[in-house]
Phi, psi and omega in degrees: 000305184279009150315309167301321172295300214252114119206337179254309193301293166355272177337300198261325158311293187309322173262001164275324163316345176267346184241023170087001209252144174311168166257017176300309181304345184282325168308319184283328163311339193269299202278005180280345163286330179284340191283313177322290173282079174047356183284131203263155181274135184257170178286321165304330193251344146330291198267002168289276205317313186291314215273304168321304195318298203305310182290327184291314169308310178299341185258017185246331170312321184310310192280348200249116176272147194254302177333308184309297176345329200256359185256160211285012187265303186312276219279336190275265211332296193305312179287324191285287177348271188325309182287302164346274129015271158328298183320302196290270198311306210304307189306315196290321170307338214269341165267009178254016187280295164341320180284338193065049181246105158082214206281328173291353191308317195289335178333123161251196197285345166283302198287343155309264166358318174287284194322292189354273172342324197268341175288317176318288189341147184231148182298049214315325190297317196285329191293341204244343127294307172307285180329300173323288198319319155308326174075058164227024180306336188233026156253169212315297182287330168311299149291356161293293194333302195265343167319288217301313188312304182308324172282335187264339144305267202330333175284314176305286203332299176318315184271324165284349160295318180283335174320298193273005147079032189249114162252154194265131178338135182308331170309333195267055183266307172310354157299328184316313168309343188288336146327308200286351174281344167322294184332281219305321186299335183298304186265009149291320194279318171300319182308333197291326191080191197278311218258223200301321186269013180249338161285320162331296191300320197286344154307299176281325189258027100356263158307316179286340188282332187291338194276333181309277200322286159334334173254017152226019196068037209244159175280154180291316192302342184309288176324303183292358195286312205273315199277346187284326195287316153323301200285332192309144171098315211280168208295003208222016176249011155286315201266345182272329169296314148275021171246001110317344173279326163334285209252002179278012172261339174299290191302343162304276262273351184269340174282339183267338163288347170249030143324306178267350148252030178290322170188189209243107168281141161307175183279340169310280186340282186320298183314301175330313221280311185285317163341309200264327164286323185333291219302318213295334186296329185293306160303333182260022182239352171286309176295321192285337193277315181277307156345288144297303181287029163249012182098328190311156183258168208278348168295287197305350177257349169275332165320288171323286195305320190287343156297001181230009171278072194168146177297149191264138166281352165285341195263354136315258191338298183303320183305304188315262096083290205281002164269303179314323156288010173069010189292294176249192190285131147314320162347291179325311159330284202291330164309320174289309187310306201297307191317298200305324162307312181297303185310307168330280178301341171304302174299316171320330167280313214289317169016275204293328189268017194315283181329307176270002173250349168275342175284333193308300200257025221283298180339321188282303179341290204298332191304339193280310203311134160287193198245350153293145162254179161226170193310153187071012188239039208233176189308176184238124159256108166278348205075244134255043209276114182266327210249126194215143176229126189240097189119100180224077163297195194311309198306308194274357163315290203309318228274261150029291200273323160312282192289346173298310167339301224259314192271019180011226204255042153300332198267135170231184188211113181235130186231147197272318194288102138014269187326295170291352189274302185307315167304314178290308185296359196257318176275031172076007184276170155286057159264163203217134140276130216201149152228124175310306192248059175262128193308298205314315185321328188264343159241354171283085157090005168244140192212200204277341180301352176273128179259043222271133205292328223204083189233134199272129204263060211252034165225200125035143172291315189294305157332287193297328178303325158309319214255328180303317180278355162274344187266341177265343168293328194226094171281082151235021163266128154303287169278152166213124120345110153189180213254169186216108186263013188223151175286336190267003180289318200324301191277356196250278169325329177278325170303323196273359203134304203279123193246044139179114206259135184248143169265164200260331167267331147307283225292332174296299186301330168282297176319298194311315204275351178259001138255000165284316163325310140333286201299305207301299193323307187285350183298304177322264164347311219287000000 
């Protein structure tokens, strides 16, 4: 049985992926087919599903700084929504209970407020693929995105701990210790090496933080959440989340299938359940709307807001909570499930089309922008820089360092990650934060007078494919560059512009052997 499950997920992931859409919308489609024939969700894809979850948290803790948390674009957005919100959804349910219409007549004004609530929610699971896949995990909206996401957990734990009338064990004063394990995990994660015990490890320390946290009457995902976040900063948490990517996306594919296989809605249903998606446009124009007034410029808040334009697997849980409390009807659960699927596929093209509908509309879009900026969102000085490297992890590191050699401080390096912008500057390059394949990036401050002869594509395929049409919108590279790490990247970057695509593993492999050849020559001479 569970062949049949991963062998139709396979299938409907596979054929939506030939039409440009993730393949998750294909997953949440296998399970609404499997439920269509009868197929029951097993105990194995449960705990596929719990395990998918437990690891996603963890690998977004990796990522999570606390400090970031604390800043009022995260937490003031996140709360003022979630009340809004709760406001907005509680009323219009709470008249249509009043109207006596369907499945809402019995609802009173408390148990509206719950559905709200559970309505709040934004999808952690969906955002944070799309992000990976875009490869925006570490960029401005990409960390607004997961801030927000991280405060709208924390609110559900909260609220369903208090609900369910569950108070947590006097131990869990004793997590505070869990602060003092930072070191040792620290020189554990160096110790482990690259290979087989640093996967282990992206294994264990998961589950152990989920299983701490449960055994003292905390939600488990909390823990992995906690234990990702411990680890955050140190130099081995880019590699240890990738060594974890593989199969903690396996094990996701088992939570979206039993999304779509929690139950067989009537057709009553299904209208509800789309009723209850009409609201979701009302939620992604409140964040881009709340955003702007945090200062955000209107790409990033439109970025934002549409990664979170969509229902939550938290708002399942709460629904599960208020049917177990006797607050609605079990109906509701499968009201919720279908909304949150269909919003899922709905959203997922609206993604793809970010870019392009901020190219449509940014005039209108920018009209919303305060006239504060926050750091990085200010003119852009390239200087007199001819030579630009756009993305600079290791490749554009190496690339960077190369070309300074030949061009001396001709050469820039521009990047999305905050972080990583500082770290080059601490070490002496000439780097600026920036995302290339950003509209706005191209009119704050580039013009025809920057000239650049020479610009290197060094991120993401989807980055660089973003960043080739913007820069061919706004000519001003002679040459444009870039790397490919699939032979089918090829053709798709030449199409955008870019007149000379490197597979990135050739090309590693031709260099290494022409300095050992280099090195041999020179042994030779001695």
């Amino acid at each position: 049985m569970n062949t049949l499950l991963i062998a139709t997920a396979f299938v409907f992931g596979f054929i939506v992926r030939q039409i440009g859409l993730p393949p998750l919308v294909g997953f949440l489609a296998a399970g609404f087919a499997l439920n269509l024939f009868g197929v029951e969700t097993t105990p194995a894809l449960y705990k596929l599903s719990e395990i998918g979850i437990i690891l996603l948290l963890f690998s977004i803790g990796l990522k999570v700084k606390i400090k970031k948390l604390l800043e009022p674009q995260i937490w003031g957005t996140a709360s003022l929504h979630m009340i809004i919100i709760v406001v907005i959804f509680g009323a219009m349910v709470y008249g249509l209970s009043l109207a006596g219409l369907s499945f809402f007549s019995k609802l009173t004004l408390s148990s509206s407020l719950v559905i709200a609530f559970a309505l709040s929610f934004s999808s952690t699971v969906f955002a944070v693929k799309i992000l990976e896949e875009k490869g925006e995990m570490s960029s401005k909206h990409g960390r607004f995105a997961i801030g927000i996401l991280i405060m709208q957990d924390m609110f559900a734990v909260i609220f369903i701990t208090i609900s369910s009338g569950k108070i947590p064990s006097p131990l869990a004063l004793g997590l505070i210790g869990l602060f003092f394990l930072r070191k040792p995990l620290m020189v554990l994660l160096e110790k482990s090496g690259h290979g087989e015990l640093l996967v282990l490890l992206s294994c264990i320390l998961p589950i152990a933080g989920a299983g701490i946290f449960e055994s003292v009457g905390l939600k488990p995902d909390l823990g992995a959440l906690f234990m990702g976040m411990l680890l955050a900063g140190s130099p081995k948490t880019d590699e240890l989340a990738k060594a974890m990517f593989g199969f903690k996306d396996m094990f996701l594919v088992g939570f979206f299938l039993t999304i779509g296989m929690a139950d067989l809605p009537s057709f009553e249903m299904v209208w509800t359940a789309l009723l209850l998606v009409a609201l979701v446009p009302v939620k992604a124009i409140l964040f881009f709307l709340l955003l702007t007034r945090f200062s955000l410029r209107a790409r990033t808040s439109l970025l934002t807001s549409v990664n979170l334009t969509n229902y939550s697997e938290f708002g399942l849980i709460v629904g599960a909570l208020g049917v177990s409390q006797g607050w609605f009807g079990s109906e509701w659960l499968v009201i919720l499930a279908v909304a949150l699927s269909i919003s899922m596929i709905i959203a997922s093209p609206a993604v793809t089309l970010t870019n392009q509908i901020y190219g449509r509309w940014n005039l209108f879009l920018r009209g919303f922008e305060t006239t504060t900026r926050l750091p990085g969102d200010d003119i852009v000085d390239i200087g007199t820089a001819s030579v630009a490297v756009y993305g600079m992890g290791r490749i554009g590191t190496g690339a960077y360092d190369n070309l300074r050699q030949r061009y001396g401080r001709q050469v820039i390096g521009v990047d999305s990650d905050e972080e990583r912008v500082l770290h080059h500057v601490h070490k002496g390059r000439k780097v600026i934060h920036g995302d290339a394949s950003d509209y706005d990036f191209w009119q704050r401050g580039i013009t025809a007078k920057h000239q650049i002869t020479l610009g290197l594509l060094t991120m993401s395929h989807r980055a660089n494919l973003d960043t080739a049409k913007r820069i061919t919108a706004f000519p001003h590279v002679a040459t444009l560059a870039a790397i490919a790490q699939y032979k089918d990247e090829i053709a798709p970057l030449k199409e955008a512009g870019v007149d000379l695509v490197l597979d990135i593993y050739a090309e590693a492999g031709a260099g290494f052997s022409d300095h050992v050849c280099q090195a041999i020559e020179q042994k030779k001479t001695i």
